[in-house]
Every structure is written in C-alpha cells, then in structure tokens.
C-alpha positions, 0 to 999 in steps of 0.5 A: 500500500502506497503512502502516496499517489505522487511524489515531486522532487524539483523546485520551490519558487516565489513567483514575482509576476508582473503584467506589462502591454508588452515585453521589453525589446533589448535595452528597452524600460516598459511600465508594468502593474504592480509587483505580485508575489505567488507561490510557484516552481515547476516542484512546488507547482506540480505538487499543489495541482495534484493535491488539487485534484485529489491526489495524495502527494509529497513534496521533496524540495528545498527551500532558504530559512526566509519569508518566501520559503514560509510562503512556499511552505504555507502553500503546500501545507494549504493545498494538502501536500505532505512536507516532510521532504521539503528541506530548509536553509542551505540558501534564499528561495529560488525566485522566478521574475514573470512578466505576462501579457494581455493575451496571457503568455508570459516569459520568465526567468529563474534564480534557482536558490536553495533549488540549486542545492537540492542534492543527490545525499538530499535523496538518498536521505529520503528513500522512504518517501520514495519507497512510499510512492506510486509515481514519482515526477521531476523537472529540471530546475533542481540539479541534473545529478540530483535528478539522476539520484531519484532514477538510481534509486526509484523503486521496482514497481514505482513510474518515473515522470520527467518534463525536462524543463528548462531542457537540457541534453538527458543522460542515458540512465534518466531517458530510460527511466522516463515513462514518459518524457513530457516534451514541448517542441523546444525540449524536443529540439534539445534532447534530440538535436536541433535538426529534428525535423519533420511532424511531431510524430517525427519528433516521437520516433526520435525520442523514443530511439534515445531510450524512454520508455514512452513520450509525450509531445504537448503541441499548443492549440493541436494538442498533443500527441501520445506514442507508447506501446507502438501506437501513436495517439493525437489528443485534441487540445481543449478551448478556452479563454486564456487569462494567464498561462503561468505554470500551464505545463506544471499543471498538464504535468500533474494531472498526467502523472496521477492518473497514471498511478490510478491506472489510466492509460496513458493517452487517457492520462494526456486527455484528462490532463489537457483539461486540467490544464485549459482550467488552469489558464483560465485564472490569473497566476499559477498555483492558486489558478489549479482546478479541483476535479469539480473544476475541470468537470465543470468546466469541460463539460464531462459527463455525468459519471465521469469521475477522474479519480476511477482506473481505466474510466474513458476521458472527454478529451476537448470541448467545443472551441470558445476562444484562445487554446490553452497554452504554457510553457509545457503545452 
C-alpha cells in the first residue's frame, strides 16, 4: 500500500509576476502593474495541482530559512501536500521574475536558490518517501545529478515522470527511466538535436530511439500527441479563454502523472490532463489558478459519471472551441 499517489522532487519558487502591454525589446524600460508575489516552481507547482485534484502527494524540495520559503511552505501545507521532504536553509528561495501579457503568455526567468542545492545525499536521505510512492515526477530546475539520484534509486514497481524543463541534453540512465518524457517542441529540439525535423510524430520516433520508455509531445492549440506501446495517439487540445498561462505545463504535468498511478492509460492520462490544464489558464497566476476535479468537470463539460479519480474510466478529451487554446510553457 502506497503512502502516496505522487511524489515531486524539483523546485520551490516565489513567483514575482508582473503584467506589462508588452515585453521589453533589448535595452528597452516598459511600465508594468504592480509587483505580485505567488507561490510557484515547476516542484512546488506540480505538487499543489495534484493535491488539487485529489491526489495524495509529497513534496521533496528545498527551500532558504526566509519569508518566501514560509510562503512556499504555507502553500503546500494549504493545498494538502505532505512536507516532510521539503528541506530548509542551505540558501534564499529560488525566485522566478514573470512578466505576462494581455493575451496571457508570459516569459520568465529563474534564480534557482536553495533549488540549486537540492542534492543527490538530499535523496538518498529520503528513500522512504520514495519507497512510499506510486509515481514519482521531476523537472529540471533542481540539479541534473540530483535528478539522476531519484532514477538510481526509484523503486521496482514505482513510474518515473520527467518534463525536462528548462531542457537540457538527458543522460542515458534518466531517458530510460522516463515513462514518459513530457516534451514541448523546444525540449524536443534539445534532447534530440536541433535538426529534428519533420511532424511531431517525427519528433516521437526520435525520442523514443534515445531510450524512454514512452513520450509525450504537448503541441499548443493541436494538442498533443501520445506514442507508447507502438501506437501513436493525437489528443485534441481543449478551448478556452486564456487569462494567464503561468505554470500551464506544471499543471498538464500533474494531472498526467496521477492518473497514471490510478491506472489510466496513458493517452487517457494526456486527455484528462489537457483539461486540467485549459482550467488552469483560465485564472490569473499559477498555483492558486489549479482546478479541483469539480473544476475541470465543470468546466469541460464531462459527463455525468465521469469521475477522474476511477482506473481505466474513458476521458472527454476537448470541448467545443470558445476562444484562445490553452497554452504554457509545457503545452
């Protein structure tokens, strides 16, 4: 019996977001709102949407002995994660500077902080959490050789995750592991070279010939498309109207991850979680925009019955257009 329907290991970030009529060019000064101040991190963000959504999920995570790691922390414990893993001190909390637009996509920058000394001992110290775990998810704002500790040490039986963001080339033993790897067009170009070429499913065949296991390639308003197990699987994406696209991905990301763990195929999994992202855009912010299962039931239109917490239960994929299509960094 598992503890846990999802452990996260990555990083824990204050959010300072700020709204501008648009993005400065190269030594250009642009007026933007006031100054916001949210929880966020790809880590921290994935954690709060799987608890959202009814999961039961951990957090393994560091942050600094300051006012933003209190913030991060008060967050977690709000939306029900488990924070035992969460480690304090080492360095000030990562700090991600977020401009959006009024069209609601964003551009930002990280200052990894005690991220950065998220370790591989930090792992090996946890291996109870892990052993507690159905799913184990991660990205790439906490150290690489930490990210390589989780995989050497991940359980038999346990699903490893990955959204290799902000991309970077991946060892052999983490492309491996991955089941799947969560990929946009960029991350793809990354992994696999920059000569990638082609349609997405190109794009898959190419991943898959590195070693994961199984991939998923978010494609913006054409979805995204699914390759396991041989097949390919194109998912629609769902409209929206967008409002702020800041931690989209994180939220896809969750999603897929828990009901990966509850048994669902993945195409399945990717179906349910471009829901859950569409909800997300449609609040301003990143962890106080993700939905509860309600939430996306509501707005997605599923139908009666459709309960996303059943193994193996069918997904409503996409609803009628009615406006932008639900993007984020990930999507």
């Amino acid at each position: 019996m598992y503890d846990y329907d999802l452990l996260v290991v990555g990083s824990a970030n204050a959010d300072l977001v700020i709204g501008v009529e648009r993005r400065p060019a190269a030594g250009e000064t642009v007026l933007g709102s006031d100054l916001a101040v949210h929880p966020g991190g790809k880590g921290a963000n994935q954690a709060v949407a799987a608890a959202r959504l009814g999961a039961r999920t951990a957090l393994l995570a560091r942050v600094g002995d300051d006012a933003h790691g209190r913030l991060l922390l008060d967050a977690q414990r709000a939306a029900g994660v488990g924070t035992v893993g969460v480690l304090v001190g080492g360095a000030p909390t990562g700090v991600a500077l977020i401009t959006v637009d009024p069209s609601g996509d964003n551009s930002i920058v990280v200052s990894p902080g005690a991220n950065g000394r998220l370790a591989p001992e930090d792992v090996r110290a946890a291996q109870g959490l892990l052993h507690a775990s159905r799913v184990v998810s991660a990205q790439l704002e906490i150290p690489l050789e930490t990210v390589e500790e989780v995989v050497r040490n991940l359980p038999s039986g346990t699903r490893f995750v990955l959204n290799p963001s902000p991309p970077r080339p991946l060892p052999a033993e983490v492309l491996a592991a991955c089941d799947p790897l969560i990929v946009n067009e960029h991350e793809a170009r990354v992994i696999a070279g920059d000569e990638l070429g082609g349609a997405p499913e190109d794009w898959a065949r190419a991943l898959l010939a590195l070693g994961p296991r199984s991939v998923v390639v978010t494609l913006g308003a054409e979805g995204a498309l699914v390759a396991a197990d041989g097949s390919m699987t194109r998912v629609p994406s769902v409209k929206v109207d967008a409002v702020d696209t800041t931690g989209a991905g994180d939220a896809f990301t969750a999603a897929l991850a828990w009901r990966l763990g509850t048994g669902a195929a993945l195409p399945e999994a990717a179906a349910y979680a471009a829901r859950v992202g569409a909800a997300a855009v449609t609040r301003p912010g990143a962890q106080e925009s993700y939905p509860t299962a309600e939430e996306v039931e509501a707005l997605c239109g599923a139908g009666l019955g459709d309960d996303p917490r059943t193994p193996g239960r069918e997904g409503e994929p996409g609803v009628p257009a009615r406006g932008a299509s639900a993007r984020g960094e990930s999507l």
